[in-house]
Residue frames as qw, qx, qy, qz and C-alpha x, y, z in Angstrom:
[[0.679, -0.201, -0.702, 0.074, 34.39, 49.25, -10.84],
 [0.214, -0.158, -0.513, 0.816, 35.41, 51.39, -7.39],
 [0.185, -0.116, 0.001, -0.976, 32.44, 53.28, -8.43],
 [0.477, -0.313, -0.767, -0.293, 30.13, 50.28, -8.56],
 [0.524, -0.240, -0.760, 0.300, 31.39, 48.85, -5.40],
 [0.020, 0.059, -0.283, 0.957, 31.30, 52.24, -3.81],
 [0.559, -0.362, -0.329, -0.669, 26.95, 52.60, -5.04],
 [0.715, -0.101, -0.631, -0.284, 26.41, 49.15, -3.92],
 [0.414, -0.210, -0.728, 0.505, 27.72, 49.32, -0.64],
 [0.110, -0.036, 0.188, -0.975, 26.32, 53.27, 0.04],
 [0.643, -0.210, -0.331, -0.658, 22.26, 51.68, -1.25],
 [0.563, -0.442, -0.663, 0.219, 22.58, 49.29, 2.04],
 [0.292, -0.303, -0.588, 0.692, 21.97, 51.95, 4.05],
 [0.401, -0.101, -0.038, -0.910, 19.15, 54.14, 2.52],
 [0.239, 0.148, 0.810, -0.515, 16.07, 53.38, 3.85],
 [0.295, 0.526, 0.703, 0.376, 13.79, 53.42, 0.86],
 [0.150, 0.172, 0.159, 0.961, 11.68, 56.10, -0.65],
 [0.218, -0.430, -0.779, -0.402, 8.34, 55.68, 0.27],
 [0.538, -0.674, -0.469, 0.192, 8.27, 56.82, 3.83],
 [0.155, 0.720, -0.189, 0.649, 9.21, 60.96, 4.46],
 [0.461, -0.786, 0.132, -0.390, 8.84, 60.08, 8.30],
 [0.839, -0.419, 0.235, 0.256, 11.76, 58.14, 7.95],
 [0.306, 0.950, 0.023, -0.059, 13.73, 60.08, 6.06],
 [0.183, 0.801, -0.489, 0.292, 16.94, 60.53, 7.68],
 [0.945, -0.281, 0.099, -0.137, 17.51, 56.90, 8.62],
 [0.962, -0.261, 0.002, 0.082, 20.35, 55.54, 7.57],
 [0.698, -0.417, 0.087, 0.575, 24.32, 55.35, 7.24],
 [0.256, -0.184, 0.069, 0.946, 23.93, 58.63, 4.86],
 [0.444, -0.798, -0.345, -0.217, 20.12, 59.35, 6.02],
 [0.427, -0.007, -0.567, 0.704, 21.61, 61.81, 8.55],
 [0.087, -0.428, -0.554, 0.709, 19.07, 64.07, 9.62],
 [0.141, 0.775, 0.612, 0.063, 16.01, 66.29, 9.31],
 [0.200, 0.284, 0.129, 0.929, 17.08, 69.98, 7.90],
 [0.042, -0.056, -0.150, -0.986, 14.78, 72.65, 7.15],
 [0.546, -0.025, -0.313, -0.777, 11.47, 71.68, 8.33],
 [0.898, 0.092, -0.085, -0.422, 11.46, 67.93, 8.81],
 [0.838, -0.235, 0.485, 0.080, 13.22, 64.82, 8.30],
 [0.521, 0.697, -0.481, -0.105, 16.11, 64.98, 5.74],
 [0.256, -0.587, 0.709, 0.296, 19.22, 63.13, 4.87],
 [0.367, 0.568, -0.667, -0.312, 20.96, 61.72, 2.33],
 [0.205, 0.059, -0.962, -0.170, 19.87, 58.11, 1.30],
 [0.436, 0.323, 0.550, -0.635, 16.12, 58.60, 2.62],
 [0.658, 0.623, 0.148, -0.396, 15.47, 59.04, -1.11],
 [0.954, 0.082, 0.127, 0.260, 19.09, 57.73, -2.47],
 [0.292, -0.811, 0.190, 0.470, 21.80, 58.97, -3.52],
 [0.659, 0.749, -0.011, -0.063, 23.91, 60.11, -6.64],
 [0.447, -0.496, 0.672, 0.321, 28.06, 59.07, -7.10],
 [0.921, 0.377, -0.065, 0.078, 29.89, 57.78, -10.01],
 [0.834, -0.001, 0.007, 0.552, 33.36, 57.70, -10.91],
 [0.025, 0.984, 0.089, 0.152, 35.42, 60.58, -11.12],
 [0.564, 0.477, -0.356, 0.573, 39.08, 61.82, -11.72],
 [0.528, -0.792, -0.183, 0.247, 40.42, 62.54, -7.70],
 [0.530, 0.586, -0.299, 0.534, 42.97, 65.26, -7.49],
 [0.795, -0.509, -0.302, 0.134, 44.70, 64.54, -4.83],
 [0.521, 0.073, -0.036, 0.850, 47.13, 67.45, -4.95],
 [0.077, -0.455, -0.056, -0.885, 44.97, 70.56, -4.06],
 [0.408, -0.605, -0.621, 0.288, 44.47, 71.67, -0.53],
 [0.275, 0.645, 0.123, 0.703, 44.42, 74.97, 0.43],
 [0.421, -0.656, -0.412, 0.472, 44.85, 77.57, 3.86],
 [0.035, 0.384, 0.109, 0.916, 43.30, 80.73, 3.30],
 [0.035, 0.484, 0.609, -0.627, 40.82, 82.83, 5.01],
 [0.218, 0.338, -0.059, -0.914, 38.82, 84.03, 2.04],
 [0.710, 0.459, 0.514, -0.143, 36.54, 80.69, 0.44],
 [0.696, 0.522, -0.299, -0.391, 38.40, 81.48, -2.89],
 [0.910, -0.308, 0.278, 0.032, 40.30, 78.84, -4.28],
 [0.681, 0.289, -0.352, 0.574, 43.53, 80.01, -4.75],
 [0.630, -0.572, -0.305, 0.428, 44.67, 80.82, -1.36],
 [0.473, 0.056, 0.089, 0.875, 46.70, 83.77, -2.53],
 [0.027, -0.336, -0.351, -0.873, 43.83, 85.69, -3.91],
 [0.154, 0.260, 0.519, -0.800, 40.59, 87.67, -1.90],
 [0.277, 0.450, 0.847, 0.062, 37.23, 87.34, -2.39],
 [0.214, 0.188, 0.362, 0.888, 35.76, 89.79, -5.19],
 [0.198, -0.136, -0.154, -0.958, 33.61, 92.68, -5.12],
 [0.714, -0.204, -0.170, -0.647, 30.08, 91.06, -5.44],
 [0.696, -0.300, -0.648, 0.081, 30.72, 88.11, -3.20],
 [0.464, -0.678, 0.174, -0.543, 30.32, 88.83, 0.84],
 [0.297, 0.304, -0.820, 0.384, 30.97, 87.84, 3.97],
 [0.754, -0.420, -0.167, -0.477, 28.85, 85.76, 6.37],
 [0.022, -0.314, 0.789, -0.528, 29.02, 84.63, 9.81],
 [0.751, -0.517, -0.260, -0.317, 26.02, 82.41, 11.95],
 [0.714, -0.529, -0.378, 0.259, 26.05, 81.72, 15.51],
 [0.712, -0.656, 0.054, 0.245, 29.42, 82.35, 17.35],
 [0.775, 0.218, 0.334, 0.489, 31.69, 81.76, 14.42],
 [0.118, 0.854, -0.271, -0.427, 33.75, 84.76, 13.67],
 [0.813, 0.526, -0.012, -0.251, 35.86, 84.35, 10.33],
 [0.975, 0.009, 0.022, 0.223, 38.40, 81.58, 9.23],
 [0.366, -0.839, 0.320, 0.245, 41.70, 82.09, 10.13],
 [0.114, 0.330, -0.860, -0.373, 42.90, 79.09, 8.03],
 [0.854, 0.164, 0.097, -0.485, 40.83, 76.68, 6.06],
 [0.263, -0.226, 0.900, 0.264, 41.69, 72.80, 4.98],
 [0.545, 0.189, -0.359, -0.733, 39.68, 72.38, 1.52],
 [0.695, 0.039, 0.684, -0.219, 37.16, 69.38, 1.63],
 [0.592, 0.447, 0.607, 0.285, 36.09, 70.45, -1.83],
 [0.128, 0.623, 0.000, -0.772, 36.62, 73.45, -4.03],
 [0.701, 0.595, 0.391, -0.026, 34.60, 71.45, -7.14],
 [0.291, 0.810, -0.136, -0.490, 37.35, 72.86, -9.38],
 [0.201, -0.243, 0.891, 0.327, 38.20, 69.45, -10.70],
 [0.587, 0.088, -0.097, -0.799, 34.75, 69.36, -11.98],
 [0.544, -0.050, -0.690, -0.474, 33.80, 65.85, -10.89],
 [0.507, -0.603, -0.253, -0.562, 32.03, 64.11, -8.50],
 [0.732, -0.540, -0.401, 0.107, 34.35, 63.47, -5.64],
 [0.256, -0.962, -0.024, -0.090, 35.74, 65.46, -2.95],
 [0.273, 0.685, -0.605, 0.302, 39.70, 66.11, -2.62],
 [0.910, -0.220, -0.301, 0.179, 41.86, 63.44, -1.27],
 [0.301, 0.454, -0.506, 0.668, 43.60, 64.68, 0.96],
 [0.378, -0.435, 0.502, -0.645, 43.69, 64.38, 4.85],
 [0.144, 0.117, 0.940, -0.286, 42.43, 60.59, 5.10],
 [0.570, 0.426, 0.123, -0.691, 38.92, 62.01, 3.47],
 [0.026, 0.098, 0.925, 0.367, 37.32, 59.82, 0.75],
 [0.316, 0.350, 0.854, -0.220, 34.09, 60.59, -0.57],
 [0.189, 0.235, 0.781, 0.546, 31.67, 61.19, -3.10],
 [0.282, 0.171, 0.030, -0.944, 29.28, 63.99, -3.82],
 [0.001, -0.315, -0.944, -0.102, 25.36, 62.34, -3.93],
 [0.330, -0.329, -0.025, -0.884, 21.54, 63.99, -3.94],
 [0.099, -0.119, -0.985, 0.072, 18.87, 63.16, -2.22],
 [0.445, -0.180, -0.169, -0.861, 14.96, 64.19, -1.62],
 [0.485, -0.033, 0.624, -0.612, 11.49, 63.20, 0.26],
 [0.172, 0.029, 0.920, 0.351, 9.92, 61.67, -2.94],
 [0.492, 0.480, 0.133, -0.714, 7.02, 63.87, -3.36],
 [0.503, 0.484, 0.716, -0.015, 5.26, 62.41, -6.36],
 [0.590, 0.642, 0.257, 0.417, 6.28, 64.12, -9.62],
 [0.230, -0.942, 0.160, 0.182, 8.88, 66.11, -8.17],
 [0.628, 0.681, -0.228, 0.298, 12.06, 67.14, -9.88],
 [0.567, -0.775, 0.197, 0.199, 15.53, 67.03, -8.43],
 [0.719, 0.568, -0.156, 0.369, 19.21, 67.70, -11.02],
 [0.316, 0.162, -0.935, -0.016, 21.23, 65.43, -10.21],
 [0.742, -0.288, -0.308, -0.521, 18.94, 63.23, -9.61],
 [0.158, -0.590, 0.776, -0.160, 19.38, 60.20, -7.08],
 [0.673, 0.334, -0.566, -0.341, 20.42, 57.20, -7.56],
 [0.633, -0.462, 0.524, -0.332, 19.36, 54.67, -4.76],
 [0.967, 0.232, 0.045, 0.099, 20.20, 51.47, -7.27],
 [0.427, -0.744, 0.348, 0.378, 23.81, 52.96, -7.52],
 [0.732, 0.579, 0.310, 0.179, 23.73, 52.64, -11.41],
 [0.194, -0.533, 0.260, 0.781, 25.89, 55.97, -11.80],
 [0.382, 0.653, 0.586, 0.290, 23.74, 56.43, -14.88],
 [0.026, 0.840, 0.209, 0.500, 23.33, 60.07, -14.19],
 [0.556, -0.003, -0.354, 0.752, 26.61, 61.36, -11.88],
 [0.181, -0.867, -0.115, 0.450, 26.68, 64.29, -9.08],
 [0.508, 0.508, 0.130, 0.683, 28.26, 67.07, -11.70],
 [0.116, -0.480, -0.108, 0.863, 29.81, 70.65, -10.39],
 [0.365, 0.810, 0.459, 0.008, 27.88, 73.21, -12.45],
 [0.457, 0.284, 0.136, 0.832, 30.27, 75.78, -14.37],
 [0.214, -0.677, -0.374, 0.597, 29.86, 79.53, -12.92],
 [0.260, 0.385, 0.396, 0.792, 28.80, 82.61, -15.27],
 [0.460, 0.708, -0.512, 0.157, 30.04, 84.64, -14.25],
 [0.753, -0.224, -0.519, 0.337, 32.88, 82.84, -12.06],
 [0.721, -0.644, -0.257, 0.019, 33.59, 83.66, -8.51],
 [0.429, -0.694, 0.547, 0.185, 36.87, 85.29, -8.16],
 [0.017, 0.346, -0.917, -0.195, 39.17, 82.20, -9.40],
 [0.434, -0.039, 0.897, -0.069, 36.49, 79.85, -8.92],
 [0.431, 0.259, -0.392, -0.770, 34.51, 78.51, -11.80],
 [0.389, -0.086, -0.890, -0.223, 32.95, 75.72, -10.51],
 [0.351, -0.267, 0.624, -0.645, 30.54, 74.98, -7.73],
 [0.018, -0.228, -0.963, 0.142, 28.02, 72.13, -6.16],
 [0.459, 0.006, -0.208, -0.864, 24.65, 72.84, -7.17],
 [0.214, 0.219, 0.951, -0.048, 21.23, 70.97, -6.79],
 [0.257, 0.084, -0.164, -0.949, 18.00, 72.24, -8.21],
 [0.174, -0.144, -0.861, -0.456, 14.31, 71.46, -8.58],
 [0.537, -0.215, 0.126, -0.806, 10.53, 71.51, -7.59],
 [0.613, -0.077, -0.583, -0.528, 8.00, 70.03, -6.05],
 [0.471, -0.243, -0.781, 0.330, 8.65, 68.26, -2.38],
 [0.590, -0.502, 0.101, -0.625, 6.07, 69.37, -0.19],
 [0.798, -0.519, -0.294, -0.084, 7.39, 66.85, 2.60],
 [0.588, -0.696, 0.057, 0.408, 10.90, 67.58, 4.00],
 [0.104, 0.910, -0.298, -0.268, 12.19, 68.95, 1.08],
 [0.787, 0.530, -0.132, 0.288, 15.95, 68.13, -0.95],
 [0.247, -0.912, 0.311, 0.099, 19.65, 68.21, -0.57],
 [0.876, 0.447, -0.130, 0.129, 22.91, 66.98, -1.12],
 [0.460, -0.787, 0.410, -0.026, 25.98, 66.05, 0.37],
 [0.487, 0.639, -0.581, 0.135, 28.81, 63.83, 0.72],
 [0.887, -0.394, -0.199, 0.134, 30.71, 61.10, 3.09],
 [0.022, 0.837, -0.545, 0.045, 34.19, 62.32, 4.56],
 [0.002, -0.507, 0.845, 0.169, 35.68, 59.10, 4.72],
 [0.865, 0.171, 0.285, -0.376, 34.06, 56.03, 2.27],
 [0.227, 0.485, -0.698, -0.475, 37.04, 54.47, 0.68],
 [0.210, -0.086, -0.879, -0.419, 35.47, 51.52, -1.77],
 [0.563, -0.511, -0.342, -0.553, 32.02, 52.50, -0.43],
 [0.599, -0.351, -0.683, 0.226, 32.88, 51.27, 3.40],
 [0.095, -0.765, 0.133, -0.623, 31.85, 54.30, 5.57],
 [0.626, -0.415, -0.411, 0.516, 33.55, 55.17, 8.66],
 [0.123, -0.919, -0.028, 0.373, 34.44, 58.28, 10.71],
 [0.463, 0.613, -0.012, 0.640, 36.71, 61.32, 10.02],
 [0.482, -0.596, -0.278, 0.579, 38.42, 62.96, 13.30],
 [0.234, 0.738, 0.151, 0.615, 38.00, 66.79, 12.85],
 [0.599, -0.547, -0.395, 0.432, 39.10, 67.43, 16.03],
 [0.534, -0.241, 0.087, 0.806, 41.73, 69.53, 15.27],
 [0.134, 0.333, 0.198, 0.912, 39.70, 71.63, 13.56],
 [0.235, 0.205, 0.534, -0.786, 36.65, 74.60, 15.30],
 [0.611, 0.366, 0.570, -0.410, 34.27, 74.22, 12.67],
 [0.573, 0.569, 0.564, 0.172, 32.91, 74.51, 8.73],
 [0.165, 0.702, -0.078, -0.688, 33.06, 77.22, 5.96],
 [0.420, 0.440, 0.626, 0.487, 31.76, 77.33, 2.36],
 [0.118, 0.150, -0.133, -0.973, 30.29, 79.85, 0.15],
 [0.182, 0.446, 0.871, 0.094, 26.79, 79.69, -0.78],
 [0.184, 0.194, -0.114, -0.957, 23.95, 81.14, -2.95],
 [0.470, 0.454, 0.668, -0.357, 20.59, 80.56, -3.70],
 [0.179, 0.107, 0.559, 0.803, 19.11, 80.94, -7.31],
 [0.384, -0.145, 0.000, -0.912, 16.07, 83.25, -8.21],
 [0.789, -0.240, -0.279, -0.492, 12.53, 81.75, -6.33],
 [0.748, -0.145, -0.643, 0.070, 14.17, 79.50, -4.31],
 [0.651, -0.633, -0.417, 0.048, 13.77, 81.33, -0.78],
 [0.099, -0.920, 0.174, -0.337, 15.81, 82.36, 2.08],
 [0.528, -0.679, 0.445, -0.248, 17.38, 79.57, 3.75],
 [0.864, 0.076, -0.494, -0.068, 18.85, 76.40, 3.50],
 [0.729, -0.604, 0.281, -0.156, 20.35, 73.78, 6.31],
 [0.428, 0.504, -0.750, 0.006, 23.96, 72.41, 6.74],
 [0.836, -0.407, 0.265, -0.257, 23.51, 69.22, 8.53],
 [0.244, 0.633, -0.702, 0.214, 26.89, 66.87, 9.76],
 [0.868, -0.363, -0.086, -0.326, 26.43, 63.41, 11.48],
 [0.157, 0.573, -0.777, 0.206, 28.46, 61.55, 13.90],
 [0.234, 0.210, -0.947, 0.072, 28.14, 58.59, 15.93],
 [0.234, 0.467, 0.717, -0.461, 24.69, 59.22, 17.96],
 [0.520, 0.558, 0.166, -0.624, 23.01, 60.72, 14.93],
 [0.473, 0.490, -0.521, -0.514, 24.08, 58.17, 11.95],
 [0.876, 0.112, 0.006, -0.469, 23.38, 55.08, 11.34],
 [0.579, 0.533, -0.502, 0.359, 26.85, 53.97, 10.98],
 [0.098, 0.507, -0.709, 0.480, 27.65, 54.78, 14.49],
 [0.408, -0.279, -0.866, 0.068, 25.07, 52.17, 15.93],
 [0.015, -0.243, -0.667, 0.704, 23.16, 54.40, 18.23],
 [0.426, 0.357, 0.000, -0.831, 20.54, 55.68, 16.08],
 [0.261, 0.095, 0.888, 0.366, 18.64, 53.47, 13.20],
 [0.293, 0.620, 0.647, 0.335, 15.02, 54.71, 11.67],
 [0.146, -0.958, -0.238, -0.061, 15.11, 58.45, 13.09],
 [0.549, -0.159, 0.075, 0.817, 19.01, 59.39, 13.09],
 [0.152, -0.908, -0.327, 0.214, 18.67, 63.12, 13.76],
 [0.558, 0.439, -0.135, 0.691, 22.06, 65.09, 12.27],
 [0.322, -0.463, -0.118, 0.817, 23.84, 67.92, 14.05],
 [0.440, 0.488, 0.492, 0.571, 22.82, 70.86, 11.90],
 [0.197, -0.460, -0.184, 0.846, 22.24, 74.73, 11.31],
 [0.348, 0.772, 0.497, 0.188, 19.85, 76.51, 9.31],
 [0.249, -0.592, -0.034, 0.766, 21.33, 79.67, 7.73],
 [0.392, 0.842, 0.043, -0.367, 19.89, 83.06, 5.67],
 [0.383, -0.020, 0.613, 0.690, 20.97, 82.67, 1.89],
 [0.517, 0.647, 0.179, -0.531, 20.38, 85.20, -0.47],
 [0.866, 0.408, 0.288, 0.031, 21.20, 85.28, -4.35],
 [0.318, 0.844, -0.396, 0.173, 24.41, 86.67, -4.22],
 [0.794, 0.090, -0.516, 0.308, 27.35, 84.91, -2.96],
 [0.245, -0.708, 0.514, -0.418, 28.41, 84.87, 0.87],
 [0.557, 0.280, -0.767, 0.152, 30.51, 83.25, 2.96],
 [0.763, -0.495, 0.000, -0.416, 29.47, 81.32, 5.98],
 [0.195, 0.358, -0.783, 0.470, 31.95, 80.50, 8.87],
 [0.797, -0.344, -0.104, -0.486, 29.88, 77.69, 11.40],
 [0.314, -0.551, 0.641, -0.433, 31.49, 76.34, 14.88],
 [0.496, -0.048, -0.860, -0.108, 30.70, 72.92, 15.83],
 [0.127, -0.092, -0.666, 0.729, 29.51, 74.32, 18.74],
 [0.236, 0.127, 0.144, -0.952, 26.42, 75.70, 17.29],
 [0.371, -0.028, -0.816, -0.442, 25.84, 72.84, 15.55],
 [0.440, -0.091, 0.538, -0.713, 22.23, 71.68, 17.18],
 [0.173, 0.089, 0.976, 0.097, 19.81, 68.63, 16.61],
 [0.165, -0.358, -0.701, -0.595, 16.77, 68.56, 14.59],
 [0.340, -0.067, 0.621, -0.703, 14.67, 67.87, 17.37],
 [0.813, 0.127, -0.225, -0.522, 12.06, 65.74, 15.44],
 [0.868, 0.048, -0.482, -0.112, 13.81, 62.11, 15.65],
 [0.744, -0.441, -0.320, 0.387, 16.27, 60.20, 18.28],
 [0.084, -0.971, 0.211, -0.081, 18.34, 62.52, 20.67],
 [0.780, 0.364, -0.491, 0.133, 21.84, 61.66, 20.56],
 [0.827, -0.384, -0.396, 0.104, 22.69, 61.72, 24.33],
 [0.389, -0.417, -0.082, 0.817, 24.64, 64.83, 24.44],
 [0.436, 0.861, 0.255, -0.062, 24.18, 68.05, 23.24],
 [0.253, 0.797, -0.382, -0.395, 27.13, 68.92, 21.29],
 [0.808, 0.517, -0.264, -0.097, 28.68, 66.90, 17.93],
 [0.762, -0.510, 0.296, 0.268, 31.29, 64.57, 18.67],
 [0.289, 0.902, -0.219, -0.235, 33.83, 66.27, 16.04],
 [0.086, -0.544, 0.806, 0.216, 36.70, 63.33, 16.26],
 [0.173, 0.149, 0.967, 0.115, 33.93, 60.99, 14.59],
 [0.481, 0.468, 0.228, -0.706, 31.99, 62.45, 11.56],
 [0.499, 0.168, 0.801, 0.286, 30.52, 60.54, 8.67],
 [0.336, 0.505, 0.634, 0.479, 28.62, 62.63, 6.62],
 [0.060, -0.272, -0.024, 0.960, 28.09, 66.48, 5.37],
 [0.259, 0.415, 0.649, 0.583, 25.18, 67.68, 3.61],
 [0.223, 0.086, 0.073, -0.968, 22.74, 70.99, 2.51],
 [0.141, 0.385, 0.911, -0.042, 19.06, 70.63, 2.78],
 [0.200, 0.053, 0.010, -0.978, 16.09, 72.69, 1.33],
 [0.431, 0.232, 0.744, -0.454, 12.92, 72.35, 3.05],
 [0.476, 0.498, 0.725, 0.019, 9.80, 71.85, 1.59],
 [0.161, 0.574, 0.047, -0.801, 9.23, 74.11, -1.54],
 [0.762, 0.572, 0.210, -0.218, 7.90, 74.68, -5.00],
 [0.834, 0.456, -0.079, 0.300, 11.23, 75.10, -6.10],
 [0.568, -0.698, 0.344, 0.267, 15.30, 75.46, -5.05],
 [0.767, 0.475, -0.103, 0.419, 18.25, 75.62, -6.60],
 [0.660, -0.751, 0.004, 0.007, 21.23, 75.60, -4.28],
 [0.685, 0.604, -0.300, 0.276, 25.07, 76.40, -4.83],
 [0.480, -0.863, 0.054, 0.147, 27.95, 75.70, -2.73],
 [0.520, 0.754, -0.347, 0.204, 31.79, 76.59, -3.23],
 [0.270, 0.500, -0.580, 0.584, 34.87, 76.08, -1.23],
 [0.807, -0.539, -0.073, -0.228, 33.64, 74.21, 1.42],
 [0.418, 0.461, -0.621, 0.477, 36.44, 73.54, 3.91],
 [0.688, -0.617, -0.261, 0.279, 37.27, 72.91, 7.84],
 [0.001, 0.922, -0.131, 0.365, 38.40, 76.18, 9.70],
 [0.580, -0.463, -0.488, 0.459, 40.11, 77.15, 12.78]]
C-alpha cells in the first residue's frame, strides 16, 4: 500500500510521454542531461515496495561499502571540476540491500525510478512506470565480479532514444509519495562510483534539482532545467567526487535565477544518457561528501 500511494502521488507530476521538448517538466522531470531535455517523470518512472534498511550509513573516503576497507586494484579514482577527493562520505545508497529504495537515514526517503524520451520502439530495463503499477520494480543488478565488498549496484540499460536519451534516479525526501526538499547544506558535494558497459559511449550526466529547477519548488513548470554535470565514463570502475559548485544548468529550458544550486533545498538526483543506440549504466556508493 505505501508503495501504491507513493506511484500515485509521484505520476501527478510527470508530464506525459509524448512530447521530448518537454521532457524535464515536472516534480521528478528535473532537467535536460546529455544533449537535451531529460528528467525523471518526462517518460515516468519505476518504484515499488522494498525492504528499507535503515541501519547502514557509512564515512569513508573510498566509495566501498564497508568503510573500513579500500577500493581494489581494478577500480580507480576520479575527480571532475574542482572536487578533489572525499574526506568523509554520508551513504544515500550503497544498493547492498538489493531493493528499490535508498537508505533511511538522515531525514532521506526515496525510491529508485527510470525514465526515457519515448523514442518509438525503444528499450529501457527497468522499465518505467508512469501508471505507478509497480508491476516491474527499479532492481540493483548483482556484480560479477563484485567491487571490493560491494556486490550490488544501480544499473539501467537499453537502445534506441534518438531524442534526449535515458536515465534514472531517485527523490531524497518522498515519504508516502509527498515530495519535498532535503537540506544538504552541511555537506560540499556528491560521490559515487560509476561504469559504463561495452558500446555504450563515453559519458553520462548527473543532474540534481532544487527549488528554481523542479517543479516542486514552484518556480519552474514545463522546462525545469536541473543543476547538472556531464562526466567521462569508461568501462572500468571509477570514482567521481562533484562540488555543488560545479554543478551548472542545462541551458536549453527556464534559468533558475542564480547561478549556483541552492544545496539546503534538493528534491531529486538522477544519471542521464543522451541520445544513443544503446547504454547501459552502473552506479555504486553514491553518497554526500565533504
Amino acid at each position: 500500500m505505501k508503495t501504491r500511494i507513493f506511484l500515485r502521488a509521484f505520476n501527478l507530476t510527470v508530464c506525459g510521454l509524448a512530447v521530448a521538448a518537454f521532457a524535464a517538466c515536472g516534480g521528478d522531470d528535473d532537467g535536460g542531461g546529455s544533449g537535451g531535455a531529460g528528467g525523471a517523470g518526462s517518460a515516468g518512472s519505476t518504484t515499488s515496495s522494498g525492504s528499507v534498511d535503515p541501519s547502514t550509513t557509512t564515512a569513508a573516503s573510498t566509495g566501498a561499502t564497508d568503510p573500513t576497507t579500500t577500493s581494489t586494484a581494478a577500480s580507480t579514482s576520479a575527480s571532475t571540476g574542482s572536487g578533489a577527493g572525499p574526506q568523509t562520505i554520508e551513504m544515500i545508497d550503497d544498493m547492498e540491500d538489493n531493493d528499490n529504495a535508498i537508505l533511511a537515514k538522515g531525514g532521506r526517503v526515496g525510491y529508485w525510478y527510470t525514465f526515457n524520451d519515448a523514442t518509438e520502439g525503444a528499450t529501457q530495463t527497468p522499465p518505467p512506470d508512469p501508471e505507478g503499477t509497480g508491476e516491474e520494480p527499479f532492481t540493483m543488478t548483482a556484480l560479477e565480479p563484485a567491487r571490493g565488498p560491494s556486490t550490488y549496484a544501480a544499473r539501467s540499460w537499453g537502445t534506441g532514444f534518438t531524442e534526449w536519451g535515458a536515465g534514472f534516479g531517485f527523490d531524497l525526501n518522498s515519504p508516502e509519495g509527498v515530495k519535498a526538499s532535503y537540506d544538504a547544506s552541511a555537506y560540499t558535494g556528491i560521490t559515487f562510483w560509476a561504469k559504463l558497459g561495452p558500446g555504450s559511449g563515453t559519458s553520462a550526466t548527473v543532474m540534481i534539482s532544487d527549488p528554481g529547477t523542479d517543479r516542486a519548488g514552484g518556480a519552474c513548470s514545463d522546462k525545469c532545467d536541473a543543476w547538472q554535470k556531464t562526466f567521462a565514463a569508461t568501462e572500468e570502475w571509477q570514482q567521481f567526487t562533484i562540488p555543488f559548485a560545479d554543478l551548472k544548468q542545462g541551458g536549453w529550458g527556464d534559468p533558475a535565477g542564480t547561478d549556483q544550486i541552492d544545496a539546503s533545498k534538493l528534491y531529486s538526483l538522477q544519471f542521464q544518457i543522451g541520445k544513443a543506440p544503446q547504454f547501459d549504466l552502473y552506479i555504486d556508493d553514491l553518497g554526500f561528501y565533504n
